[in-house]
N, C-alpha and C positions, 0 to 999 in steps of 0.2 A: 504494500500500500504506500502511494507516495506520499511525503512530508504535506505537499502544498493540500491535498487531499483531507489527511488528517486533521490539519488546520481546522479548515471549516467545521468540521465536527465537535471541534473542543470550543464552547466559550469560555472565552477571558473574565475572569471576574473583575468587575471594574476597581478604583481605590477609596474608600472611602475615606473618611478624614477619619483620625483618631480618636474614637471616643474615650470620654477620661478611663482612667484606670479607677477601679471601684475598690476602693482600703477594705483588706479581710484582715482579721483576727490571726495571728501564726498561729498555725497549729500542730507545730512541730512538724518533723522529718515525716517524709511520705512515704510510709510502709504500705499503703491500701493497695487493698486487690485489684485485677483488672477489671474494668466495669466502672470504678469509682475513681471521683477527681481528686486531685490534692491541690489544697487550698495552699496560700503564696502570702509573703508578708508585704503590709506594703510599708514605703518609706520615700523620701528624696534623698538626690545627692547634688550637692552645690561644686561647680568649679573651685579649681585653687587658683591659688594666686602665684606670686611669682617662681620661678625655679632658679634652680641653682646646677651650673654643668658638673654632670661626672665628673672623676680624673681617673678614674678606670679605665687600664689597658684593656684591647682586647684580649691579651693573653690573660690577664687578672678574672675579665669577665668568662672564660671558656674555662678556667680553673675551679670558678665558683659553678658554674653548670655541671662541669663534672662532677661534683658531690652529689649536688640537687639530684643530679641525674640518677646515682649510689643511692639515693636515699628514695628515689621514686621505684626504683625495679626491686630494691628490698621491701618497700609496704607490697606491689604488684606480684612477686614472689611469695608472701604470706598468706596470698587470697586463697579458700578453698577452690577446688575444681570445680566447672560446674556440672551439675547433673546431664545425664540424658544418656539415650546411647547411640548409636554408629550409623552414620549413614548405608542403606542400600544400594549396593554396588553397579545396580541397574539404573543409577539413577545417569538424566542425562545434562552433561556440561559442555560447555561450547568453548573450544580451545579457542585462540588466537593466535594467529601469524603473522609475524614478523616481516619487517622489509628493512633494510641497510638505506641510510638516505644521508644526505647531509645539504648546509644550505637552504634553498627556498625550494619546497617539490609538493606534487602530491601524489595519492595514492587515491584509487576508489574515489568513495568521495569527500576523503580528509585536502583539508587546504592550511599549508603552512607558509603564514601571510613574512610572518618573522623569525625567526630565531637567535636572540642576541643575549652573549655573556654579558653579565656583569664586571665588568674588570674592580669596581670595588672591590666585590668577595674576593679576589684570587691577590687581593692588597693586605686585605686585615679578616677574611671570613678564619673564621675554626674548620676546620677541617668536618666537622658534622652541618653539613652545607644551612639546614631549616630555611629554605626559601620561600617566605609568600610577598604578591604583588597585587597592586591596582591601580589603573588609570584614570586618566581624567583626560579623553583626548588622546594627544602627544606626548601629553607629562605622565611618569608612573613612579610610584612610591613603591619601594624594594628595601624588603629585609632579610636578616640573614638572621643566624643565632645570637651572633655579637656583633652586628650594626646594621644600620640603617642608610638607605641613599636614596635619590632620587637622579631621574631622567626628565629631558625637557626636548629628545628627538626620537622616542619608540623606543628606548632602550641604548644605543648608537652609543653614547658617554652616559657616565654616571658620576654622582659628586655625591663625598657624603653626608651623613646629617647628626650633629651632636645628641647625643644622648642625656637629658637631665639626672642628678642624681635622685634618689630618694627620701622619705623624709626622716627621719635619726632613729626610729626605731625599725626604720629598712633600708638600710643609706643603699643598699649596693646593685645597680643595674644589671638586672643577670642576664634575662635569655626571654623564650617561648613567646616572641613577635609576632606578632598576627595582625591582617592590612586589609579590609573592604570596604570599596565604596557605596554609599547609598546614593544611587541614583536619583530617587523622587526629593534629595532634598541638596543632594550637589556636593556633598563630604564624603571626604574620606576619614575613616577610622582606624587606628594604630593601637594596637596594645604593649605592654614591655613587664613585665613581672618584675618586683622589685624585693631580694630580700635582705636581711640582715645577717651577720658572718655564720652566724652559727645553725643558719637556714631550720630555723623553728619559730618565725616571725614571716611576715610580706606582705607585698597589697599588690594590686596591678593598677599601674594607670593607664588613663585610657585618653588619648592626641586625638582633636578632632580639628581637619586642615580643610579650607576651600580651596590649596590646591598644593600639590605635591612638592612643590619647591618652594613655598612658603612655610614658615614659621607656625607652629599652631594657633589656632583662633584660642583655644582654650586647651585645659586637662581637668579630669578626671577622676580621683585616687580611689581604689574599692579596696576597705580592709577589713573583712569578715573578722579578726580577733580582735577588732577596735581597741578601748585602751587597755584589756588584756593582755595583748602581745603575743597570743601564744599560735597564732594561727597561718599555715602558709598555704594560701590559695593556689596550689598547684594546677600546672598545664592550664592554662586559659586559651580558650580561642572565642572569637564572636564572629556576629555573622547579621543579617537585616532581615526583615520584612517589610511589608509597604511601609508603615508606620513605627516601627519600635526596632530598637538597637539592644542584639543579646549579648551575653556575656556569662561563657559558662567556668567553671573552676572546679576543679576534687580538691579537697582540702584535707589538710594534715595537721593533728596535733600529735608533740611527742614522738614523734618518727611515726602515727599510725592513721592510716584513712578511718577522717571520722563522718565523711558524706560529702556529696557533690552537690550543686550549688548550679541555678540557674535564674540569672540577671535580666529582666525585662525594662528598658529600659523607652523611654518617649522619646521617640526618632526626634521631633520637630524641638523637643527641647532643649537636646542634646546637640541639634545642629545650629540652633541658637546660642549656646553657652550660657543657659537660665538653669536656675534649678528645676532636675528632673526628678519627674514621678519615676519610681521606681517599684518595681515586683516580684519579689525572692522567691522560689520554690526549691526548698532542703529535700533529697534525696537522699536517705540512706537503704530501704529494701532489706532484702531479707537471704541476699544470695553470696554477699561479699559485695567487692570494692566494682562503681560500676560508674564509669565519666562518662560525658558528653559532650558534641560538639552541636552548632548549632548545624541545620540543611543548609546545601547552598542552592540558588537559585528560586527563592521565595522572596523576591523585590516585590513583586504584585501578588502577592499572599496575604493575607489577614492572617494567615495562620501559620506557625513555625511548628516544625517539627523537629523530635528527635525518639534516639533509638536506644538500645539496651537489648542486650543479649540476656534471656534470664536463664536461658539452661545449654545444653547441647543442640537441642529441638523446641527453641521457645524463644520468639522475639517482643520485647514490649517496646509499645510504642505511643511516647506521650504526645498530644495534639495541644497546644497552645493556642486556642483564638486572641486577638490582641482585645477586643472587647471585656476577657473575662479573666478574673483573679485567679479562677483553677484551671485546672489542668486533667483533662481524662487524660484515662490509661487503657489501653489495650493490650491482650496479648495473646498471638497468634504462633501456630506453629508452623515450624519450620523443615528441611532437612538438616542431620546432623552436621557440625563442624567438628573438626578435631582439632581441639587448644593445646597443644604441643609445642615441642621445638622443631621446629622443620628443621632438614640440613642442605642450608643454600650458601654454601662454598664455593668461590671462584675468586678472576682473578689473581695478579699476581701475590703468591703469597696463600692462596688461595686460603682464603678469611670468608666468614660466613657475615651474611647483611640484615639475618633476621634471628638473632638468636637469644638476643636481653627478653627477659621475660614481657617486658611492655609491647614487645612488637608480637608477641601470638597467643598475650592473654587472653582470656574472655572480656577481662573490665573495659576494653573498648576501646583502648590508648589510640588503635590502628582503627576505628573504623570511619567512614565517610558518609553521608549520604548526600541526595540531591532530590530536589522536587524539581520537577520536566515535565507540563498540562498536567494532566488527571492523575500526577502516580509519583510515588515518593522512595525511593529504591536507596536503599543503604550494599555499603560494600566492606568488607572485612577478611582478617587473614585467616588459614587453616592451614595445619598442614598437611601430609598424603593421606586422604580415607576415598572410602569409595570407589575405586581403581583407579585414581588421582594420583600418580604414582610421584607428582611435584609438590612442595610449597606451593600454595597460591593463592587466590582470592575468591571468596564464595558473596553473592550477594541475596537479597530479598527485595522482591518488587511489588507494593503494595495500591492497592486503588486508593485515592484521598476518601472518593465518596462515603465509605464504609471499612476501609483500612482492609478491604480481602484481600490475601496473596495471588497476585495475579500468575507469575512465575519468579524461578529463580535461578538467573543469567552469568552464571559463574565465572571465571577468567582463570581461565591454566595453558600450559602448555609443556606438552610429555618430555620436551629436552631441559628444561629450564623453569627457575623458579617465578613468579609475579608478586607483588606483593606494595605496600602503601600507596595504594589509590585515593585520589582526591576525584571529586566527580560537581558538576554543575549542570542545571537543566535551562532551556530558554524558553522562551513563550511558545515554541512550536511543539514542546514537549520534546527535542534532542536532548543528548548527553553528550560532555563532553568532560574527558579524563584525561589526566596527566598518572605516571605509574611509572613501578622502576621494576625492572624484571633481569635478571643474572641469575650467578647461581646454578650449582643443581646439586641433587641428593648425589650422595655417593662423593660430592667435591668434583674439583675441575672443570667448571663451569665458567661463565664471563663473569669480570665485576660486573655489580650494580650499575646500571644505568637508567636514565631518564626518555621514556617515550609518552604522546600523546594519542589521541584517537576520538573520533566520534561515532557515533550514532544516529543517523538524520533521518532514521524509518521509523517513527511512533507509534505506526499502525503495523508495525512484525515485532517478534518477539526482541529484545534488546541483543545485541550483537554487536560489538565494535569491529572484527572482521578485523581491521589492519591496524596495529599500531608502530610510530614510528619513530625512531631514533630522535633525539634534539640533545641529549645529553649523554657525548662519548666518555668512556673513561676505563684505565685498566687496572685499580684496585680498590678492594675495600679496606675501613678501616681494622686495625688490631684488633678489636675490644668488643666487636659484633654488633655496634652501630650504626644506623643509618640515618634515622633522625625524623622528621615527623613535619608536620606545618606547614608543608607543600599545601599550594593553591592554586583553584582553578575558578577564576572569579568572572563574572557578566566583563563582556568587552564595552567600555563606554562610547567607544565610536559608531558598534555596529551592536547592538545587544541580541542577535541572533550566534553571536559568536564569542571567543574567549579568550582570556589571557592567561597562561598559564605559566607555574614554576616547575620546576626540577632542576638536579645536579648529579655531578657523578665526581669521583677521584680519576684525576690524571696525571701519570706521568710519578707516582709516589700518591702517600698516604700522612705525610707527617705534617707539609706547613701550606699555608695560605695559598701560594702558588701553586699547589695540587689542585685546588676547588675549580670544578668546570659547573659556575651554576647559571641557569639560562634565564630569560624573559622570552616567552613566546607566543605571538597572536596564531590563533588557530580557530578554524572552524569547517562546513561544510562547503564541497565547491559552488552549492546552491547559490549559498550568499556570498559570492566570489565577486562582487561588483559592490558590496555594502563596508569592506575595510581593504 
């Protein structure tokens, strides 16, 4: 069925203006069943005022993430396994194949408008690349683990961008950057995690720019242990809807996940620099440690979505309308995945790219999802079940109308490993993914690399069919990281299409000038005349 075809068949929800947020009662952490909502605190959060610049080195700051980082796969290590049991062997997954490209090409009907490094990164990046971007036009705001830049020609040069410090009870600019623009109000939004030495404190702040090479309009600071101190808002990421700006976090006290934490926050307010209504929903469950990130591709959604693995064969999935203080829950099943270690060894050196507990837990560190028309598809890691005889990526594809499993469009391939998928949907309902795939069981496999790929059939079963090279590279690192925070965000020029990140190790594994990390406009060759 073709794209333009499908179209017509999907109405556009239109946008409505934000009605207020309606103050509920906390009600503590949300254990309820499927079937029932959980109620959200409400509150504001005011701008700060002035900053003060870091004097943290990037090597200072990539020192301090590697703890953080020690201390996040040790709570993720502690989590029970989750229940269920093994997927049927019969079950059916759809490989993907591979094509060698470099440069401007395409394939099918993938179109690669750009592909341009960062030379920042390969200046001052850590060697665990965490690439996410967004544009505004021409200009694009880019971040790494340990810094920040921006572009003022598609990527072509890049300058970078100081980092403030924190405030005394979290002086130190760590890591876990995350970058989306809201469209319907014309900002871009930056996050930066901030903690204190002994990484049992932090807050994240949150940069909100009108345009990528200016200075911020305002900031931010969220700090769940207020003047307790004892609380460090782990792995942040945010994400939009028409109206409201999220912000999710797992939190830790004591070295031990004590629940994750989801920030609803008033788009129009936040893009103003006024105080914002704000609306918490505490997550702790009943299964172990379990994060979230927010969908991407919900700019004209009322409604944000997010996901949760509850067993082996069980997915919950909370629906957020921006009108309402709760939140249902749902939960449907699924086919098995196997939370294991996979062995995706390659490379020189041959070093494996998915082996820290965070990257094949259940709790969700790795997974993605995307709303694309009618359907809300989440993607995540497993390792070999099912005659899958690779590392790879299993997903869930759900209807919005009533959240049924429509199917379940998996990503393997028999030589080689796939795994940290970033996924975004556009108004047509396409997908579009950025992904890194090396690797293989048994070792001797390619490093880690960076390909992209689309989608642009809505009306056949999901299929990426080709994906393509954009980030060469021939090692991975020592330690079995690869790193996380890749993005694949609406293109602002052409919003049927995308911008996306990835990286890979070249040439060595040890300093800055190894980092091969990309900026890349991609989309279908449909809209090959709209960027």
């Amino acid at each position: 069925m073709s794209r333009r075809m499908a179209v017509a068949a999907v109405a556009l929800t239109s946008v409505a203006a934000l009605a207020p947020l309606s103050p509920a009662a906390y009600a503590g952490p949300s254990t309820e069943d499927a079937g029932r909502a959980a109620r959200t605190a409400a509150t504001t959060v005011r701008p700060e005022g002035a900053l003060k610049q870091s004097t943290a080195t990037p090597q200072q700051m990539a020192d301090l993430d590697r703890r953080h980082r020690e201390q996040r796969e040790r709570i993720a290590a502690a989590q029970p396994r989750p229940a269920g049991g093994e997927v049927d062997a019969a079950e059916r997954a759809k490989p993907v194949r591979q094509t060698e490209a470099g440069g401007e090409f395409s394939a099918q009907a993938l179109l690669i408008r750009r592909n341009n490094a960062n030379t920042r990164a390969s200046q001052v990046s850590s060697t665990l690349g965490e690439t996410a971007a967004a544009n505004d036009g021409s200009s694009v705001f880019y971040t790494g683990n340990t810094y920040a830049s921006y572009s003022t020609n598609d990527g072509s040069t890049w300058t970078g961008v100081g980092l403030p410090a924190g405030p005394a009870d979290a002086p130190n600019a760590c890591c876990d950057q995350d970058v989306v623009r809201a469209h319907n109000t014309d900002r871009i939004f930056s996050i930066l995690l901030y903690t204190n030495a002994a990484l049992n404190n932090g807050g994240v702040r949150i940069f909100v720019r009108d345009n990528p090479a200016s200075a911020p309009l305002c900031t931010y600071y969220i700090d769940p242990g207020g003047a307790a101190d004892d609380v460090l808002p782990d792995y942040p990421h945010i994400g939009v809807s028409a109206n409201a700006l999220y912000l999710t976090t797992q939190n830790q006290r004591a070295g031990s996940w004590i629940g994750s934490q989801i920030r609803r926050f008033n788009l129009a307010q936040m893009s103003a620099c006024t105080t914002a209504t704000t609306n918490t929903l505490t997550h702790v469950g009943s299964v172990g440690q379990r994060v979230f990130t927010p969908v991407e591709g919900a700019q004209n959604s009322t409604t944000m979505y997010f996901g949760a693995i509850e067993s082996t064969t069980s997915f919950r999935i909370f629906s957020w309308a921006e009108s309402s203080a709760s939140v249902p829950q749902t939960v449907r099943t699924i086919s098995a995945s196997n939370f294991s270690n996979p062995d995706c060894r390659g490379g020189t050196g041959n070093f494996d790219f998915i082996e820290r507990s965070t990257s094949w837990t259940a709790a969700g560190f790795r997974m993605r999802g995307a709303l694309h028309g009618s359907r809300v598809t989440w993607y995540w890691h497993s390792a070999p079940t099912g005659g899958i005889t690779q590392g790879h990526v299993r997903a869930a594809s759900f209807r919005t109308s009533d959240l049924t499993l429509v199917e379940q469009p998996h990503i393997w391939n028999a030589g080689l490993c796939f795994g940290y998928p970033v996924v975004s949907g556009n108004v047509f309902g396409d997908l579009g993914i950025s992904i890194a795939a090396g690797g293989a069981a048994g070792g001797g496999g390619a490093a880690a690399q960076g390909y992209v790929g689309v989608d642009d059939t809505p009306g056949d079963p999901i299929a990426f069919g080709t994906v393509i090279l954009t980030a060469s590279g021939t090692h991975n690192r020592t330690d079995g990281r690869y790193g996380d925070y890749f993005t694949v965000r609406t293109n602002a020029k052409c919003r049927q299409t995308w911008v996306g990140t990835n990286y890979a190790l070249s040439g060595g594994n040890t300093t800055s000038a190894h980092v091969n990390a990309r900026y890349v406009e991609f989309g279908s060759t449909l809209d090959s005349g709209c960027f």
